[in-house]
N, C-alpha and C positions, 0 to 999 in steps of 0.2 A: 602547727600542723603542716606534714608535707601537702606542695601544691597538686591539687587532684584537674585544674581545669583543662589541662591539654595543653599551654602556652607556654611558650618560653619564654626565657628576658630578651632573648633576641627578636620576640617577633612585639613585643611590648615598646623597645628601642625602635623599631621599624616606623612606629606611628609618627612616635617625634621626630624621626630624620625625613617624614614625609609632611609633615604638617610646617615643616620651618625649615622646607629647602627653597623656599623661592629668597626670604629672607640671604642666606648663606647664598645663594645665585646673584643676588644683588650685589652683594659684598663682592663677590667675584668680579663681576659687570663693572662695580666702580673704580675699579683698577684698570680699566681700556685707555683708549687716550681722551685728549681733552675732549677732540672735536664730536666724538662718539657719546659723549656724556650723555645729550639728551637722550638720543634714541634707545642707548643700553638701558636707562632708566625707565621709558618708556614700555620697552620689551619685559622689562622686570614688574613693571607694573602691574600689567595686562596677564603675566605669570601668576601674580600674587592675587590677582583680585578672585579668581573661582575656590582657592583654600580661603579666602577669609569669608566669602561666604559660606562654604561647607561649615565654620567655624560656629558661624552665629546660628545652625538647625538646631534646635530642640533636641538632646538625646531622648530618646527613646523611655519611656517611663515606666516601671511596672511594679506591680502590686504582691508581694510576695505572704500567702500564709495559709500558715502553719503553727499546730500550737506548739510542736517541738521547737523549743530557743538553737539547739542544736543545727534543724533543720535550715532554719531561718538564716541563722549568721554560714552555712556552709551555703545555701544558694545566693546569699546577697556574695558572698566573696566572688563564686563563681561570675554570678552575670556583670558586675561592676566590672570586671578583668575583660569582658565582652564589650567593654563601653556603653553600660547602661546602667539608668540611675533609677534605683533598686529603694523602695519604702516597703517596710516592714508590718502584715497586721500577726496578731499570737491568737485570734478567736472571728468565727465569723460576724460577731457584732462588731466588733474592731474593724471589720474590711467595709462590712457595709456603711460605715461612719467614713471614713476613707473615703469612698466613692464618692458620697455626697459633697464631701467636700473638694477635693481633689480630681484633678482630669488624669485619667490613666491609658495606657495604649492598651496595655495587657494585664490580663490577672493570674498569676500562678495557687491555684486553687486547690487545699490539700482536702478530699473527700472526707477523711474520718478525723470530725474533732471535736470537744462536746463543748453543750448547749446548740449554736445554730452549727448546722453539722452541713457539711459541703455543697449536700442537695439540696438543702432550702435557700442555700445562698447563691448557688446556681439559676435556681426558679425566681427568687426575687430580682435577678440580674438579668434577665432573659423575660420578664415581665413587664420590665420597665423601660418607656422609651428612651428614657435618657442613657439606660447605660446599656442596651440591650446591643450596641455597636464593639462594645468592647469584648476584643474577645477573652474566652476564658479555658485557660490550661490547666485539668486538672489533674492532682498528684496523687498516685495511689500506688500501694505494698503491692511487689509481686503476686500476690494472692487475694490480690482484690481485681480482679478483670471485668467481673459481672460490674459490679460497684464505676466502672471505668466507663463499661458500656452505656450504662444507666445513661451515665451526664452526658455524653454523644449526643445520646437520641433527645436528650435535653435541649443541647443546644450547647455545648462545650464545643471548642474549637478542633483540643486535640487533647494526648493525654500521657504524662511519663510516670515511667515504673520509677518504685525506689528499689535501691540506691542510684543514684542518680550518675548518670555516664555523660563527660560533660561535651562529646562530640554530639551525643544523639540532642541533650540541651541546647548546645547552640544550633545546631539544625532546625530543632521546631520550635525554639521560639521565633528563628528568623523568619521561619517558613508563615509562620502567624502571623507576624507582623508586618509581613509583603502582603499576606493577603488584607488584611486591614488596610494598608497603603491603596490597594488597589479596589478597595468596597468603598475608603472614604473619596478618592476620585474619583470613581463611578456617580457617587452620589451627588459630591462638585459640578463633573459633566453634566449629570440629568436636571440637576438646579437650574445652571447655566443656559441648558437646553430651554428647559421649560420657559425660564424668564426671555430668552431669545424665540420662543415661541409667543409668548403674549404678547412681544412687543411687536412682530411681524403680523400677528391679527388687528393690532390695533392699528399698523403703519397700511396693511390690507384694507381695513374699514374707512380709514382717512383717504387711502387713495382712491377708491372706488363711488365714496362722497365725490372728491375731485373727476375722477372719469365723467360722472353722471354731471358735474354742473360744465365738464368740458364740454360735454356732448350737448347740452344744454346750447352752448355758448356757438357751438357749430351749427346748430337749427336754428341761429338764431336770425340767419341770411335768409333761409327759408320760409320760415313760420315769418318774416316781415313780409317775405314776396307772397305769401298765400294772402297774407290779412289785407296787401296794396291794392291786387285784383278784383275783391269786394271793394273795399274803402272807395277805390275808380269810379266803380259802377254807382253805388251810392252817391256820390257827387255828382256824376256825370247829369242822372236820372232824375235828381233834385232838380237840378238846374233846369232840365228840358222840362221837367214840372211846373217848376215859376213861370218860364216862359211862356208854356200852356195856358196858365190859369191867368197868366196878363193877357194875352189875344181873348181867350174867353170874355173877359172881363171889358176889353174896346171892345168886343164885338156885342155883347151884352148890354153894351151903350147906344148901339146904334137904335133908330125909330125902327126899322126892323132885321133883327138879328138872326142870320142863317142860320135856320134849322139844323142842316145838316155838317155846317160847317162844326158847331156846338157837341153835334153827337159827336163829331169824328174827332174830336179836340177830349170831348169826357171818355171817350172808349181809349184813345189812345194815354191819358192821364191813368185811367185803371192801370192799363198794362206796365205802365210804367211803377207806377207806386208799386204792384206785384216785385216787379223787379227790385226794386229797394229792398223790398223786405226778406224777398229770398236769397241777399246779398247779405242782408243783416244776421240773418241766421246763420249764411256759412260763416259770417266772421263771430259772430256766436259760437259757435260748433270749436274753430279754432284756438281761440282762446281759451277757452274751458279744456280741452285737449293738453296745452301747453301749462295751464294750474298744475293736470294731475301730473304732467311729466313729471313738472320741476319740484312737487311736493315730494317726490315719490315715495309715498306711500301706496302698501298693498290695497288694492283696488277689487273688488268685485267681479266674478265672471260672469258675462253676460253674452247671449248668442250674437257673434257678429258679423257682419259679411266680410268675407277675409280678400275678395277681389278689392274693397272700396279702401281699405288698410295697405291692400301694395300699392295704390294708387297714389295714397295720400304719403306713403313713405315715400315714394319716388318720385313725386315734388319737390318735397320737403329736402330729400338729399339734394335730386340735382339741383337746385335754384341755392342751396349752401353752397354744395362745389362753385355755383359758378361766382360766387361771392367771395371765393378764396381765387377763384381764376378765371378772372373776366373770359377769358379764352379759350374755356373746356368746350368742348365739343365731343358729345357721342351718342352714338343710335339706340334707341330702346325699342326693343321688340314685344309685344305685350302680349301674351296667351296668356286668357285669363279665362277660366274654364267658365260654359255657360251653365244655368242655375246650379252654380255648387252652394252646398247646403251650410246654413250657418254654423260659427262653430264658435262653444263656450272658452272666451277667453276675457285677460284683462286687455280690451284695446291698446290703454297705453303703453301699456309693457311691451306686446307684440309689435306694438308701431316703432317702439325704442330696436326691439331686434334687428326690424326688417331697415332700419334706417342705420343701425352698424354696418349692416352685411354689404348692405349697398352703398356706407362711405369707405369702404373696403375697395370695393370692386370697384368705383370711380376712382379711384388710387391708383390701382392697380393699372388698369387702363392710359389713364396719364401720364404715369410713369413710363408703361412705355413707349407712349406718343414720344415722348420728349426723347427718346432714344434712336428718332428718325431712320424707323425702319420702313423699308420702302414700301407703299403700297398698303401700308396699314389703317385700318377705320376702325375706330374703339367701339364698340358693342358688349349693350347689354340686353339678357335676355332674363325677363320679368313674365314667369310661368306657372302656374296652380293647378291643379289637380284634385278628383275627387277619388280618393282610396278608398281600400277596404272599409278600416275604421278608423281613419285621419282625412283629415284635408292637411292636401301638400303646396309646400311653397317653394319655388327654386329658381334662384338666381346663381345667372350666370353671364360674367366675363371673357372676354378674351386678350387679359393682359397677360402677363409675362409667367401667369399659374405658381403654383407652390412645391419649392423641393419635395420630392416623395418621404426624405427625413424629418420634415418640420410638419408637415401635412396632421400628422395625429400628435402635437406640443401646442396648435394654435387655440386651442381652446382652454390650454392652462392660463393662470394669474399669472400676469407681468409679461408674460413673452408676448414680443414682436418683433417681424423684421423689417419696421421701420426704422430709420436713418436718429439716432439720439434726439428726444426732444419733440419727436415729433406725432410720438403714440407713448400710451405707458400701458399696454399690454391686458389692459381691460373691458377693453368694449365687446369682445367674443365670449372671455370669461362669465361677461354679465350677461353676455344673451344664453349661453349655456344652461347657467343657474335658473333663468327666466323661463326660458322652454322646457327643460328636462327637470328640474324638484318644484317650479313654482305649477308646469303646467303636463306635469306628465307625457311630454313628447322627447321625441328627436330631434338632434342639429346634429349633418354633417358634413362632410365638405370631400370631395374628388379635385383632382386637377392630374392636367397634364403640364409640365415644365414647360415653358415658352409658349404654350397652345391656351390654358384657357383652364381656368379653379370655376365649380358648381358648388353651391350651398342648396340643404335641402333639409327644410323645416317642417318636420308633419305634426301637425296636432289634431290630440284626441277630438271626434264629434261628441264625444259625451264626459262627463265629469267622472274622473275613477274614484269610487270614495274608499 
């Protein structure tokens, strides 16, 4: 049978003079001189190696049927001449056995043929997850177009008239098979993605464990210095106690023992033991505080007073700072609104915010002491308010302020512009999430470049349900 595919022997020759010219290039190359030998070889090499890979791809595979034997052996000639390797079914029970067994790119699907007749092997193939990727080209007589239309809307890919013209053939099958190339790399990509998604939530959850036992580990200068000031007191109070109650005690010996000396000895022992115990409580208070930090676990809202919370934050920072820098020095200004009204929140959580914002802002500050700018005094300013329906809280610096570009990034995950190593870009993140989805407020931050960054945290007076 004269060749109907469109190709010549000259362009069939063209493949082999392209696929085994690096070889013949070599051969050339090794006829240079000696001293060139290696490098000619090497140029030849680095020649040869993207053809022999091209070599070892997979042709292309597809599934051809048709119950005309005719039809079958005139498109297998065709597409093999294409460089495609072409399996044969004669009946749609035949293709669907094929399928299951073998991996195919493409199916060339003839609509009219009896027993399972095109459209039910269509519907089965387009049903099924496994082969419902593959696409499927179906073949129908000039006079079957409705018949053509059908499988479209099916889910056919594309669809040729008989007799078959073998330009518009290789057109859409290639047309088909790019698109498949590019749905199974899509699908690659979004795997890819996804699994690069889970692992960046998991590597998020581990860091953010890490941030919080960092943070942890930063109060840890603080929460010593809170619990020494009690712990002082308690010793201190003991001891002037013993010594009391030994004078008591000579004096209680004598044949007659001063009245008054007694009283003023047992009044001032009261005061004292007072004092012990109101020391024991705050160091009660504190370490019960530093449980719930470090369990973190969600905690309960309960109405708090948010003056005694910036209070207790800005110890706790400054006395860390000064544990990382025996030599920090800066002014705190305190406006702290008088009777503002308690507000429903998790204390520990809120005290984790206010104590990020404020090792921020001691940063900041520091940093730029250390830039010995003349006449500079580090200030911060520690200020609350009572609003509409929030109490507000805002702190404010006057270090070196935030680019107006980075100003609305600092409350994403991971960003910071601290120096490597020295932040991992989660301490605002987590007060974000803490204020705004744990507690239905706001966190946001103003600054002026070299003048001075304000944080301002409102929370709701009442619980939104």
């Amino acid at each position: 049978m004269p060749p109907l595919e469109g190709f010549s022997d000259r362009e069939i020759a063209d493949r082999g003079r392209e696929t085994d010219g690096a070889e013949r290039l070599s051969l050339r190359l090794d006829g240079g001189r000696p001293d060139d030998f290696g490098r000619i070889r090497e140029a030849a090499a680095k020649l040869r190696a993207p053809l022999e890979e091209s070599r070892t791809e997979r042709q292309p595979r597809l599934l051809v049927v048709d119950d005309d034997d005719g039809n079958r052996q005139l498109l297998q000639r065709m597409l093999e001449r294409q460089g495609y390797e072409v399996v044969l079914a004669a009946s749609g029970k035949e293709c669907l056995e094929q399928l299951a067994r073998n991996r195919f790119d493409l199916v060339l699907l003839d609509v009219v043929m009896p027993g399972l007749s095109g459209f039910e092997v269509l519907s089965r193939i387009c049903e099924s997850p496994d082969l419902r990727s593959v696409p499927v080209v179906v073949v129908s007589a000039l006079g079957e177009s409705s018949a053509a239309i059908r499988c479209l809307k099916m889910g056919a890919e594309d669809y040729l008239p008989k007799p078959f013209d073998p330009v518009l053939l290789k057109a859409r099958i290639s047309a088909s098979l790019e698109k498949k190339r590019l749905r199974d790399r899509e699908a690659r990509y979004a795997q890819e993605l996804e699994s690069a998604l889970m692992e960046l939530h998991s590597a998020k959850d581990k860091l953010v464990v890490q941030e919080k036992l960092a943070s942890l580990g930063a109060l840890t200068a603080g929460i010593a210095h809170e619990l020494k000031n009690p712990l002082n007191f308690i010793t201190n109070f003991s001891a002037l106690s013993r010594e009391l109650a030994q004078e008591m005690k000579a004096e209680l010996a004598k044949p007659n023992p001063d009245a008054g000396l007694l009283a003023d000895s047992l009044r001032t022992l009261e005061e004292n033991l007072g004092r012990v115990e109101g020391h024991g409580r705050r160091a009660d208070q504190i370490v019960r505080g530093m449980l719930l930090h470090s369990h973190g676990q969600p905690g309960r809202r309960n109405p708090a007073d948010i003056n005694a919370l910036v209070e207790e934050a800005l110890n706790l920072a400054y006395h860390g700072m000064r544990a990382q820098s025996p030599g920090f020095q800066v002014a705190i200004q305190k406006r702290l609104a008088s009777g503002l009204p308690l507000a429903p929140v998790v204390s520990q959580d809120i005290g984790r915010v206010l104590v990020n914002i404020l090792n921020n802002s001691f940063y900041a500050v520091e940093e730029k002491r250390k830039s010995d700018i003349g006449g500079y005094a580090p200030e911060i300013i520690a200020e609350t308010r009572d609003a509409a329906d929030t109490v507000e809280i805002v702190i404010e610096d006057n270090g070196a302020g935030i680019p107006a570009g980075i100003v609305q990034k600092i409350f994403d995950p991971f960003f910071t512009t601290k120096p490597a190593g020295e932040g991992t870009g989660l301490g605002l993140s987590i007060s974000y999430d803490i204020v705004v989805h744990a507690h239905g407020g706001a966190i946001t931050c103003e600054s002026e470049p070299g003048k001075f960054a304000r944080f301002r945290v409102a929370l709701p007076k009442t619980v939104k349900s």
